[in-house]
N, C-alpha and C positions, 0 to 999 in steps of 0.2 A: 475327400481323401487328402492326404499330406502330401504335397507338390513333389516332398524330394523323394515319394516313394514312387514317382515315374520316372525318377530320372536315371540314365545307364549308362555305361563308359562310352559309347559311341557317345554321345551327348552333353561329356563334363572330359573337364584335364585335368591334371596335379592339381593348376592355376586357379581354379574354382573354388578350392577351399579357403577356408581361413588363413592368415599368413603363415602365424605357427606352423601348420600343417604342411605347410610347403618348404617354409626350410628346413623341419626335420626329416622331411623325406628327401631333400636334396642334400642335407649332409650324409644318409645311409647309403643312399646310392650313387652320391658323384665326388664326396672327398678324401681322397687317399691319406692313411693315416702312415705319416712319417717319420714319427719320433721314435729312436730307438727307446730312451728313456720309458717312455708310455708304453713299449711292449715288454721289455724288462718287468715292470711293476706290476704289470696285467701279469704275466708267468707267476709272479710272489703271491699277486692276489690268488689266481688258480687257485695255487698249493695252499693257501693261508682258508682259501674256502672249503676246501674239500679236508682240511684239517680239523675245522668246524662241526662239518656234517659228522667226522668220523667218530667226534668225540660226541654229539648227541644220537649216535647209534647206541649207543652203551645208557642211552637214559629212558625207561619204558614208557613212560607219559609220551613221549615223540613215536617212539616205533608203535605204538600201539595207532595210529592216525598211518602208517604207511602201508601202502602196499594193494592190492586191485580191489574194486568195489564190493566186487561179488568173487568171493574168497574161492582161492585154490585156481585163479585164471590166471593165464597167461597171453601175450600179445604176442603171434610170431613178428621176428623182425620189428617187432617196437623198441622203446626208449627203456635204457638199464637205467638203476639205483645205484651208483656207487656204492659196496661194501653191501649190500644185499642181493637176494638170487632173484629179486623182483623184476620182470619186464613186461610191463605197461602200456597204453596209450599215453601219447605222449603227452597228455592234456593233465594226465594225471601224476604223469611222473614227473612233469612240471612240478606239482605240489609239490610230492614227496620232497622231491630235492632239494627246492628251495625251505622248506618245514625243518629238514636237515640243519642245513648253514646256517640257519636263524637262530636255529632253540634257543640257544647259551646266548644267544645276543654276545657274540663271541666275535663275530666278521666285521669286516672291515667299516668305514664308517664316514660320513661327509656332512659336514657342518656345516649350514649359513641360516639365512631366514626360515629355510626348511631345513632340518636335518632326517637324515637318511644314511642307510646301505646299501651301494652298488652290489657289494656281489649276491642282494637277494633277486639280479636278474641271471644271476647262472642256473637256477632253478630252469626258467623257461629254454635260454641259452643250450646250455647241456643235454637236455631232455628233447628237445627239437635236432640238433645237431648229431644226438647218437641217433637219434631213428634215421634221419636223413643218410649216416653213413653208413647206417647197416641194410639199404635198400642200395639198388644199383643204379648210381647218380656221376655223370661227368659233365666238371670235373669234380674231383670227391671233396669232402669239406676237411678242412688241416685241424693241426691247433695252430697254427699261424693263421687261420681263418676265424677260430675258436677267441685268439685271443686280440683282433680287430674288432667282431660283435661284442667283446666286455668293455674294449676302450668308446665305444661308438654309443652302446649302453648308459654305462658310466658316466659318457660326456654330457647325453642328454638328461637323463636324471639330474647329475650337479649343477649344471649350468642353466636348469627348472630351478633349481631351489635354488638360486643364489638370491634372487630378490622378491621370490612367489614365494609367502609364509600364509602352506595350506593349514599349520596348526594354531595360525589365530582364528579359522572361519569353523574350525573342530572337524576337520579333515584329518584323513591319516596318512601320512604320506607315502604309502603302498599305491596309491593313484601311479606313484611317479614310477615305480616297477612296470605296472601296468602299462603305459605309457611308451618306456625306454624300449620296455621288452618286446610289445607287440611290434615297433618299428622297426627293430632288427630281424627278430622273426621272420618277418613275411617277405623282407628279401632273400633269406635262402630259401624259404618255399615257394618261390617263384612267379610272388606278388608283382604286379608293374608298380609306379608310382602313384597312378592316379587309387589302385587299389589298397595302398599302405599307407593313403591317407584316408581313406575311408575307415579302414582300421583303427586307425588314432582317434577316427571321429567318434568310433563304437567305444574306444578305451575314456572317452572326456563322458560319454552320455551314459555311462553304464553306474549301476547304482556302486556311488563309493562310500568306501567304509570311513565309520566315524571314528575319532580317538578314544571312544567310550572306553576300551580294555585296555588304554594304557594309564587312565587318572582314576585316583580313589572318588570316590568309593568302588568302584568298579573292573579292577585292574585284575586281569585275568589273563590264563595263558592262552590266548586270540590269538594277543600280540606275538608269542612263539609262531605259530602259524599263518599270521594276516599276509607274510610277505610269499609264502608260498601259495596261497590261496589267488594274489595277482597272479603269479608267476603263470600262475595255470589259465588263469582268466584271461593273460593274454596272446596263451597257447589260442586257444578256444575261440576267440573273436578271429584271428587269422583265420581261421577254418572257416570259422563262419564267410568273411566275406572271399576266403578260397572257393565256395561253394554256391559263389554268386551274388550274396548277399550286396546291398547295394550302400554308401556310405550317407554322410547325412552332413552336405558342404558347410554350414555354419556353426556346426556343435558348438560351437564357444562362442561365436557373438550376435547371433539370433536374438533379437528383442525379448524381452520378458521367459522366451523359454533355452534362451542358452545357458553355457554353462557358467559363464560370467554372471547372466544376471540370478542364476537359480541360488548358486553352490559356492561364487566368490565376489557376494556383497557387491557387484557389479563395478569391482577393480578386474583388470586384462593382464594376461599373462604377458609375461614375455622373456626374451633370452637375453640375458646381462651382458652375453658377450656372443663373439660368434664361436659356433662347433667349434671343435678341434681334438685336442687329445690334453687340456688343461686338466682334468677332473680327476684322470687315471695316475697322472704326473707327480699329483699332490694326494693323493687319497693317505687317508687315516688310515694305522692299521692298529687292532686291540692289540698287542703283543703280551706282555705277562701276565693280564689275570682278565677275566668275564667281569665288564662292570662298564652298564653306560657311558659311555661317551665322558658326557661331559662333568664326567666322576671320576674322569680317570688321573687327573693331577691334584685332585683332594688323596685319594688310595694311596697313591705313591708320596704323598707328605706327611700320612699317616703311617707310613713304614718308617720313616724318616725319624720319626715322634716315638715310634713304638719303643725300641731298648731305651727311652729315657724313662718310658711313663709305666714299665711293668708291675713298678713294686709300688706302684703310686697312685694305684686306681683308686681307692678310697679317700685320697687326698683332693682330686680333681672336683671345684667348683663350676667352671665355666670352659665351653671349649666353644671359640667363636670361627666358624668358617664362611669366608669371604670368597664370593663365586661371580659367576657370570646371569645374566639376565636370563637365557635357555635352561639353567639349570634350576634357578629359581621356580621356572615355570612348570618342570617337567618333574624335578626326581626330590623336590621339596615335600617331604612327608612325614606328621607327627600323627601318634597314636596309632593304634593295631596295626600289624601288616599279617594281612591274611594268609600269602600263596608263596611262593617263591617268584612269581610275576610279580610282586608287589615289593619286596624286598629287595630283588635286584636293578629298582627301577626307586630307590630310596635312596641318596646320596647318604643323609644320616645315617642309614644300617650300615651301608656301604665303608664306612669311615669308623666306625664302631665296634666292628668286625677287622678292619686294619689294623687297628688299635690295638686291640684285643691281642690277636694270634700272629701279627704282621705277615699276613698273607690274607689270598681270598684265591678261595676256590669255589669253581661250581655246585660242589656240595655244602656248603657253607650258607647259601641262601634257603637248603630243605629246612622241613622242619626241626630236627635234632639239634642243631647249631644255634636256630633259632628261641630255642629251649634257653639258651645260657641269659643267666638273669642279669650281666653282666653287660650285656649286649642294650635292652632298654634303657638301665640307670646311663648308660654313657649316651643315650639318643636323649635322652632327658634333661641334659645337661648341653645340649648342643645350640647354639643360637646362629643362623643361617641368615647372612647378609649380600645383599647385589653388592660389587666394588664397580662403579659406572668405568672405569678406566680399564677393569677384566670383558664389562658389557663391548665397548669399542674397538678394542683389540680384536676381540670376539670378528667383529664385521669387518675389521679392516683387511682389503686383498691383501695387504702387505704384510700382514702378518698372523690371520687367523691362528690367532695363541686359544688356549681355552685352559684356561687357569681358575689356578685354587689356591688358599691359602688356608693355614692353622696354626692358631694360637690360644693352647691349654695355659687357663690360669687356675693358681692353686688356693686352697681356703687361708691357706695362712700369708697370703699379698705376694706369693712369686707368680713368675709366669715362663713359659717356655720362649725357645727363642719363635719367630712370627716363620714356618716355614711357607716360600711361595716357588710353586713350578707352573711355567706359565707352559710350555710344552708338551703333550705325555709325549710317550718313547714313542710311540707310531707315529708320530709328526713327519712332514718333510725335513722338517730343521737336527729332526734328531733320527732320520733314517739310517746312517752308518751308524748308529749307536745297539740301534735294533737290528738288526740285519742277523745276531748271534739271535737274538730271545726269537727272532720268529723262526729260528732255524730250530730250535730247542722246543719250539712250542707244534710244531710240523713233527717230529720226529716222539713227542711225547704222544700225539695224539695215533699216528701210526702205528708204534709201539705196544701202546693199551690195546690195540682192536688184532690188526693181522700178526702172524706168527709166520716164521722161518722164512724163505725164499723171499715169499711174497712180501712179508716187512722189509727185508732186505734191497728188494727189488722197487719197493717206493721210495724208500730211503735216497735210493743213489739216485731214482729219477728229480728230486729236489734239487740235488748236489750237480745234477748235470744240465743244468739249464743253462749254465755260462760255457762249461765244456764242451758241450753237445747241441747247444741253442739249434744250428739248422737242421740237424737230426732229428729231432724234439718238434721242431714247427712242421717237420717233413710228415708227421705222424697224420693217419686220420684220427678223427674225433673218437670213434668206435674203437681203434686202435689203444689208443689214451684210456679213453673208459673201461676196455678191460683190463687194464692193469689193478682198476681199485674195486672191479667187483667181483674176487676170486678169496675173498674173506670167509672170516668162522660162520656166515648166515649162507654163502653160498651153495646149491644144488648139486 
């Protein structure tokens, strides 16, 4: 029999586990998050996520994956769907939620050796939090409670990825959803500490998913879905070890069967810096348009480019774009693109389609768009280069830039000027810049979906976050939640 399947809390502490395991459970449960900054950002993030979900209610490939297993149920007192009449297990409305905020690869965004989405842990977040508030629990859980599990979330994710790169080992890094989320979790379900590390232990040994659906040939919409499918996953493991289950003190550095030596080439994790509320402080956010990351300062030099090169498509021989080493790896793609997974996850389309229409919208990746013949002959022409100084910038704390450059040369020996933005708009460096586009991009996606009062009535709640902040954090979760699920799908 496996030794650690005799062993029970009377018999083990926090202290037993792996180290990891013990300060991520000692910053959930012992460090008070201070910064007003970090809770400000978390409020933007919210609305910026649930903007997300609202705009992939409107796209049927996602709603057709939502909603209870076994049709036409409903969960008394479970977990709502924002902007649907669905109420769930909250294991499952974990998914939904988070399958929401992800579709468009539209939310927010965290770059270093791993790169990642915090807010695909509001999935789990949200979906635990309104079941919790709509059962009778003192004291009740806030959005000032709501929006400490995103910063605490958030932290631990990014500050996972800052020197753990799961996608050289072809890990995906939904692990680190998994992960964030189970640990916040099970502190408001009334996990102790020694039991939130056993959690963790279940979130490192439980089978993780590969990056198969995000690289060709292969690239499918999983990737829509992989970060809800954590989300859920690590509803589900809390439960699990809420219901006795017992955890497993070395997941990660057990000889030959941890997770180190199984899953990460028998390199050891560890945390860059210590917890805090760094991650939420600095987070990315998409602002103007649905487009990878690290595609987002080619797009906007491609708008830039665009009124010179309209009447000139036929002239352009060569269009050289100079990037960073992440994006080389991930969104570098010639010949076919199958899906709209596949094209949105293409720098060259990505840039092609700028060029083109100087815009990019999420219907621009289906297929009809994809139709325009105009769109290949300008990938075809595209020559895609690392700049090792965009690579370093890239990693530097001091300034994670993620830049791009373009420069269209023409058949007859011109060339355009070399545009470079090392910034996009969601940067920290260019957050008062953005501050209007994500207020434009919240209100656009509201707008599309709910009608009269209740548009109305989300509207001002955006607007009222500075106005109204202790009014707002005073809210319960359940309180909050139904303001967004009184929409055209509701009951």
């Amino acid at each position: 029999m496996d030794a650690n399947a005799t062993l029970t809390s009377k018999s083990m502490s926090p202290h037993s586990y792996d180290e990891l395991f013990i300060q991520i459970v000692d910053y959930v449960f012992d460090t008070p998050i201070t910064s007003d900054l970090a809770f400000k950002t978390a409020y933007l993030a919210l609305m910026d996520s649930l903007a997300c979900a609202t705009l992939a209610l409107q796209v049927p490939q996602c709603t057709a994956l939502l909603g209870p297993i076994v049709p036409e149920t409903s969960v008394p007192q479970g977990a709502r769907v924002p902007g649907t009449a669905f109420v769930l297990d909250p294991i499952k409305a974990a998914f939904d939620i988070g399958t929401c905020i992800r579709w468009l690869d539209y939310n927010d965004t965290w770059l270093a050796k791993e790169w990642a989405h915090p807010s695909d842990n509001l999935g789990a977040i949200l979906a635990v939090g309104d079941y919790l508030s709509n059962r009778t629990r003192t004291p009740r859980l806030t959005v000032r409670d709501l929006l400490e599990a995103m910063i605490k979330a958030y932290e631990i994710q990014g500050i996972l990825a800052l020197e753990n790169s799961f996608n050289q080992v072809g890990l995906d890094h939904v692990i680190l959803v998994k992960v964030a989320s189970s640990a916040v979790i099970s502190k408001w379900l009334g996990l102790s500490k020694l039991e939130t590390a056993a959690v963790l232990s279940h979130a490192f040994i439980d089978g993780n998913s590969l990056r198969t659906y995000r690289h060709a040939p292969n690239t499918g919409p999983r990737k829509s879905w992989a970060a809800g499918d954590a989300a859920s996953r690590a509803v589900f493991l809390a439960w699990l070890v809420k219901q006795g289950q017992t955890g497993y003190t070395t997941a990660l550095t057990a000889k030959h069967w941890g997770f180190h030596d199984v899953l990460f080439r028998e390199q050891r994790l560890t945390l860059a810096k210590p917890l805090s509320s760094y991650v939420m402080e600095n987070i990315l956010f998409k602002v103007a348009y649905p487009a990878e990351f690290h595609a987002q300062t080619a797009v906007e030099a491609a708008f830039k480019l665009h009124p010179m090169i309209q009447q000139r498509m036929s002239e352009i021989d060569t269009i050289v774009i100079e990037t960073q080493a992440p994006a080389m790896r991930i969104i570098d793609k010639i010949g076919p693109l199958v899906n709209y997974a596949d094209r949105d996850h293409c720098l060259q389309y990505m840039v092609a389609v700028a060029l083109i229409y100087g815009d990019l919208k999420p219907e621009y990746y289906e297929d009809n768009t994809a139709k325009d013949p105009r769109i290949d002959r300008l990938r075809d022409k595209m020559r895609l280069v690392e700049n090792p100084e965009f690579s370093q910038n890239y990693l530097d704390p001091s300034m994670r830039s993620i830049a791009n450059s373009i420069q269209i040369f023409f058949k007859e020996g011109t060339q355009s000027e070399k545009v470079i933005i090392e910034y996009p708009l969601g940067h920290k460096r260019r957050r008062e810049e953005a501050s209007s586009h994500l207020r434009r991009k919240y209100e656009m996606a509201i707008s599309s979906y709910y009608q009269g009062k209740e548009r109305q009535d989300l509207l001002a709640l955006y607007d009222d976050s500075n106005a109204n902040e202790e009014k707002i954090s005073r809210l319960s979760i359940a309180e909050f939640i139904s303001k967004f699920v009184k929409g055209k799908h509701a009951g």
